[in-house]
N, C-alpha and C positions, 0 to 999 in steps of 0.2 A: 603548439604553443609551449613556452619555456618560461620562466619564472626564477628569477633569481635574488636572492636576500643578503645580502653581507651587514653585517654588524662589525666594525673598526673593534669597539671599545669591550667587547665579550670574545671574540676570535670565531664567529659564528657565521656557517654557511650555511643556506639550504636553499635549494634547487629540487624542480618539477618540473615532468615535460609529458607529453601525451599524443598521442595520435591515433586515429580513428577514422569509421566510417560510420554515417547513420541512413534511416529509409525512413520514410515517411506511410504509414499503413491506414488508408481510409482519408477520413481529418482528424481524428482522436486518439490514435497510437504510434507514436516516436519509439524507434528502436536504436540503438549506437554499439558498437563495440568496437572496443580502444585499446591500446598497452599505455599503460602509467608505469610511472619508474619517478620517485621519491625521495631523494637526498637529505638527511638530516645531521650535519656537524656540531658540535661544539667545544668548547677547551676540555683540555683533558682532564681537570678534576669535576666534571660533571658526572652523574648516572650512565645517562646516556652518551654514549661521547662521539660515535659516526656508526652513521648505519645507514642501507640502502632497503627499500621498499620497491619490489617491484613486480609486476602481473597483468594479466588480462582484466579488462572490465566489461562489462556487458550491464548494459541498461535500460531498461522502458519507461516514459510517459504519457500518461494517457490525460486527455485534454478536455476535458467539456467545460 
């Protein structure tokens, strides 16, 4: 999945995307592990002005 945001009027980008696998353990425990990668732009007199995020994730829910 992919996700993209453009703002015209700020000069602002930001994009995400993901991919993964999960297992299903029992009926009560969901398990997934992904790579996310996180794009965040914006004009250049901001703080923050572009940066990438990006890593493994790993997660569990448990259901009752």
């Amino acid at each position: 999945m992919v996700y993209f945001f453009i703002d015209s009027a700020v000069i602002f980008l930001t994009w995400q995307g993901m991919i993964g696998v999960g297992k299903t353990f029992d009926k009560w425990i969901d398990v997934s592990l992904a790579y996310r990668a996180l794009y965040y732009g914006m004009s250049s007199n901001g703080l923050l002005q572009k940066t990438t995020m990006k890593g493994p994730q790993l997660a569990a829910s448990f259901n009752f």
